[in-house]
N, C-alpha and C positions, 0 to 999 in steps of 0.2 A: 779574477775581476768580476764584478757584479755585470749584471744583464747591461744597466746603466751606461758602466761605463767603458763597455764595450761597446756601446750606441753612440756612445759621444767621440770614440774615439776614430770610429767611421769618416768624423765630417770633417772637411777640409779647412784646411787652416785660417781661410777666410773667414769663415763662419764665427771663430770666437772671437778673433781680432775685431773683428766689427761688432760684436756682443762689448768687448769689456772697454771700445774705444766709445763707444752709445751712451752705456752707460757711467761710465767717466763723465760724458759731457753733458749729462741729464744731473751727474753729481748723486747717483746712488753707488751704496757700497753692499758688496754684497757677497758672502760667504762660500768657501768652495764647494759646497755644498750647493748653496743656491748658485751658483755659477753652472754645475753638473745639470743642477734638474733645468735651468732654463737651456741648455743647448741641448739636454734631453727632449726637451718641449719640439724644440724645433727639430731634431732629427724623425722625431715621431710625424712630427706634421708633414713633412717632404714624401718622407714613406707612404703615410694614410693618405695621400694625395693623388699618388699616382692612381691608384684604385677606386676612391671613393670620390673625387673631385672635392676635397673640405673645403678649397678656396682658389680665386683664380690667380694668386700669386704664385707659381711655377716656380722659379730662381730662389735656391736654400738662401741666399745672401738678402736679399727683398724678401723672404720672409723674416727674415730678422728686425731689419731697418722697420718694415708697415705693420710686422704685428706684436712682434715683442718688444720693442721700442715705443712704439707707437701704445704700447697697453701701459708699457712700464712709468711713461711720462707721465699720467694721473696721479701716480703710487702717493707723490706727499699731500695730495687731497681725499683720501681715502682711510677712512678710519675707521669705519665699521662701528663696533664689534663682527654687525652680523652684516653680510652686504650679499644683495642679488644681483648675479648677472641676468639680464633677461636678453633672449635673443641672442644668444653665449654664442653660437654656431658650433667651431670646433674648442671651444674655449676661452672666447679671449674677450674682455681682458680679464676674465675671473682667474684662471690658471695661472698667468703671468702673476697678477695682484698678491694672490696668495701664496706663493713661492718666495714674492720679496717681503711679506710679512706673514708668517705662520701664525700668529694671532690673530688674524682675520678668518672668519669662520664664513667661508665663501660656497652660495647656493650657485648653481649653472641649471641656468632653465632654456631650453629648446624643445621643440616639438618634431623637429625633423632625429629620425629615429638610427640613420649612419651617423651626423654629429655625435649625438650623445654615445651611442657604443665608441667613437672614439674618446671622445671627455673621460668616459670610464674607464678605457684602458689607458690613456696617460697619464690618469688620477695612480691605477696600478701601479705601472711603471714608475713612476716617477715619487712613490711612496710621499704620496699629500694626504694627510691626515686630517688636515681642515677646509676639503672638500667635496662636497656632494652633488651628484651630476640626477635634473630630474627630468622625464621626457614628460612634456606636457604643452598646451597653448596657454599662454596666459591669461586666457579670460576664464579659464579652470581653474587655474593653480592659486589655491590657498596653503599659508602654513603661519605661523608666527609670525610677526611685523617685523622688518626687516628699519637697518638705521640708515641704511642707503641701497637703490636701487641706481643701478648704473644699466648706461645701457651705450653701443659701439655704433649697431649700424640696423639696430632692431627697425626701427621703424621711424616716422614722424615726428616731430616732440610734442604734439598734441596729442598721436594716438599712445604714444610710449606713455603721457602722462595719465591721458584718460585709463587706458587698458589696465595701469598699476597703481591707481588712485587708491586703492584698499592695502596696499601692501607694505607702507614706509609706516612708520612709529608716527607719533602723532609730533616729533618733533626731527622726524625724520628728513631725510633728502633724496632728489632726482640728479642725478650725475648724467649728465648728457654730453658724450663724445661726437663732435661736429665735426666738418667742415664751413666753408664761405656760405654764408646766405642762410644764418641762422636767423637774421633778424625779422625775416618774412614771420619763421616756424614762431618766435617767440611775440609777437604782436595778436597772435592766433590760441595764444594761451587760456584752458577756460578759466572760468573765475576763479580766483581764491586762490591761483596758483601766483608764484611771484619770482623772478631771476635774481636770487641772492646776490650771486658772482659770478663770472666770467674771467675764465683764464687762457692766454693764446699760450698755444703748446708748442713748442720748439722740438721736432720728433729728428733726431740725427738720422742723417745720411736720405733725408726725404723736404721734400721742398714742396708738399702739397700744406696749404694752409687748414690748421687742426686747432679746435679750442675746445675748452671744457668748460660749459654750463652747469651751474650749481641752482638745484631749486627750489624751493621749500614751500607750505603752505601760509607759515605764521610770517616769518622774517618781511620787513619794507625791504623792498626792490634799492638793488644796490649796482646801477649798470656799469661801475668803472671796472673797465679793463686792464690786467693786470700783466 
């Protein structure tokens, strides 16, 4: 058996049952392949947890439900080609992203230096071919213009937009992963920036209220919620 799926066969039975029952009710389909690397994802993150603190979600089962769930729910607004995570942490949602779509050619930017040595070795492990894990701050980090910049729990949505204002294609997007009381962050918008769409996100097995802001420079402001 591979390294893989010696790791996957570790975790307890709860763990994929709540994986393929998630995404069933999210309505993605997804190969035994990408079935292995996403419970790979998460055995990896339980383990690097204990030692490096990646995240305060402790419970293998709640990591499922708040982070691979909770990344995978974006997936059918997410089209790339090229798309930046900024403020990735241990990965997410660019890891997850690019697992349920291999054509997505997905950057992970973080500046905290145990994240990224993890990103790197689940990138390893987990043999993701269309991901690159970079340590850096983003008010550094230059590379090619990206067709969406997404971002989970980086920062503000003023400072996420201002700090990545150079980085999206010039007909590019701002994917912003929320909770309640975006409408403060989005009234605070600088100029020329404008909220395309708005979609409330139904994360299985989690009852915290979550939506996805879409934002662009060109597009007229389109606030209906979807």
């Amino acid at each position: 058996m591979s390294g893989l799926t010696v790791l996957v066969s570790s975790l307890p039975a709860s763990v994929a049952a709540r994986l393929d029952n998630g995404l069933a009710q999210l309505g993605l389909k997804v190969t035994a392949s990408q079935r292995e690397q996403l419970l790979g994802f998460v055995a990896l993150l339980h383990k690097w947890n204990k030692a490096y603190n990646l995240t305060a979600v402790r419970d293998i089962d709640d990591m499922v439900a708040r982070h691979v769930l909770d990344s995978a729910a974006v997936a059918p607004y997410v089209h790339g080609p090229r798309l930046l995570d900024v403020g990735a942490g241990p990965g997410l949602p660019g890891i997850v992203l690019a697992i349920l779509d291999p054509a997505l050619s997905v950057t992970l930017l973080d500046s905290n230096g145990k994240k990224v040595r993890f990103q790197r070795q689940a990138i390893m492990e987990l043999g993701l071919k269309n991901v690159v894990a970079s340590q850096a701050r983003v008010e550094t980090f230059s590379d090619q213009p990206f067709d969406q910049v997404i971002s989970r729990a980086f920062a503000s949505l003023v400072d996420f937009v201002t700090l990545t204002r150079e980085l999206p294609t010039a007909n590019g997007q701002w994917l912003a992963m929320k909770g309640p009381g975006a409408d403060d962050e989005l009234r605070e918008l600088p100029s020329g920036i404008r909220l395309q769409t708005r979609h409330l996100l139904k994360v299985p097995f989690d009852t915290a209220e979550r939506q996805l802001l879409i934002l662009n420079v060109d597009s007229e402001p389109q606030e209906g919620v979807e």
